[in-house]
LOMITI-865445 format. One record per residue: x, y, z of N, C-alpha, C, O in turn. Coordinates in steps of 0.05 Angstrom, whole numbers, plus 5000, padded with zeros to 4 digits. Example, Ala and Ser with C-alpha at 12.3 -4.5 7.8 and 13.67 -1.06 7.14 Angstrom:
2
526448865156524649105156526449345156528549345169;525749555142527349795143525850015157526850235161;
This chain:
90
640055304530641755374507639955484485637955354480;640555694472640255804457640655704434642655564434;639055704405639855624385641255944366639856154368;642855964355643756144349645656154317646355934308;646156324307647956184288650356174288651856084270;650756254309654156084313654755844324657055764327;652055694332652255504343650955304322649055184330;651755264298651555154268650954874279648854744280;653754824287654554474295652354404311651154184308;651754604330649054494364647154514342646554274342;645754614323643854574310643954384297642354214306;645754274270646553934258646353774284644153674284;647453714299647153624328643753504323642753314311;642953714339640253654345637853604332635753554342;638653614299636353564284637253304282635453174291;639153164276641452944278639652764301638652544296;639452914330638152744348634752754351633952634371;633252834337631352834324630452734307627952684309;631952634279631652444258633352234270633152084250;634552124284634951844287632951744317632751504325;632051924327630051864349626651844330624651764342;626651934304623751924294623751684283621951524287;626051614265627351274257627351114277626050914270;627851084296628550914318624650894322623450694312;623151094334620551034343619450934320618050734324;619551004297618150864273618350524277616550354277;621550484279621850184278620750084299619049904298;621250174314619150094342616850124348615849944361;615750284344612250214339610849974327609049824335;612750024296611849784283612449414300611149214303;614549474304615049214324612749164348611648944350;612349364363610349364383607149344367605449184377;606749434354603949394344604349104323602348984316;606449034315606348734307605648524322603848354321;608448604344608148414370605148244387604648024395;603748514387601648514401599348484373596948474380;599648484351597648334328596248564326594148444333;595348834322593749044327593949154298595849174283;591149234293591149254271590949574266589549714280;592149664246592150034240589850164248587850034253;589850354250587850514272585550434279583450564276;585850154292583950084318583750254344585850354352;581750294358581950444376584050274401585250424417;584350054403586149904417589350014403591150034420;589950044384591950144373592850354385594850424398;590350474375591150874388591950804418594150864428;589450654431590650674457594550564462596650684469;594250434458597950244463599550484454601350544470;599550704420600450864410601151024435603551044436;600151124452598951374466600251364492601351534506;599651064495601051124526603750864523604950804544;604250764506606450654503608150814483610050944493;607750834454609850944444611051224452613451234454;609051514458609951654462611951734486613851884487;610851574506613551584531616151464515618251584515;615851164500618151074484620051324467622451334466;618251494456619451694436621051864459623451874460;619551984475621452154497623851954507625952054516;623751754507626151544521629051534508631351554516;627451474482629851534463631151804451633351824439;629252034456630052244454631852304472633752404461;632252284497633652234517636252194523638152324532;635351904512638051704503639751794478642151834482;638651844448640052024446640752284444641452364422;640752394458641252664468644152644484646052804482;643952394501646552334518647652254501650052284501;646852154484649151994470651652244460654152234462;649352514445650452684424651252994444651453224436;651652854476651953054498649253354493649353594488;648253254495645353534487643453484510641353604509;643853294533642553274550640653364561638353294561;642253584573640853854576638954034559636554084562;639754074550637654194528635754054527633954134541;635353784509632553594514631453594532629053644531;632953534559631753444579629353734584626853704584;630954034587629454244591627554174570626154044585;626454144548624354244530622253894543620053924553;622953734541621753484547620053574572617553544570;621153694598620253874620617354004613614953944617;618754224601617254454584613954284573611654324581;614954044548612854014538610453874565608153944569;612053654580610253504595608553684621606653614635;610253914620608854154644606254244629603954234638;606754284615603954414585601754224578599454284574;602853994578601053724582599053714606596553694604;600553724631599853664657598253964655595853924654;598554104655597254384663594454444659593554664665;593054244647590454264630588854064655586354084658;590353894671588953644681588353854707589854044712;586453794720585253894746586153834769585053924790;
């Protein structure tokens, strides 16, 4: 899907599922780095950050995406980003 300007609403939409998925990981980070007693940018921090929150942030991006029927769309760019990721590794 195309972002376009007649598609006003799919744009509110999706920034919509973007700002309550950056809220949601905020609250949850902080819970997870409570949980586990870790203190602000310890390198044990970064690590947990890295390979725990950011799969979390794609999860809920996800989630809501279905919620706000944009499924598709996310799901393609989530693809996109983690192909671009992987493409560097040997």
């Amino acid at each position: 899907m195309k972002i376009t300007k007649k598609n006003t609403a799919d744009l509110i939409i999706i920034i919509i599922v973007f700002a309550l998925t950056g809220l949601t990981t905020v609250y949850v980070s902080s819970l997870i780095t409570d949980f586990f007693g870790l203190e602000k940018w310890s390198w044990v921090y970064i690590l947990v950050y890295i390979f725990l929150i950011f799969p979390t942030y794609h999860l809920l991006l996800l989630g809501y995406a279905f919620l706000f029927g944009k499924f598709d769309y996310f799901w393609g760019r989530i693809k996109k980003i983690i192909s671009k990721m992987l493409s560097g590794i040997p």
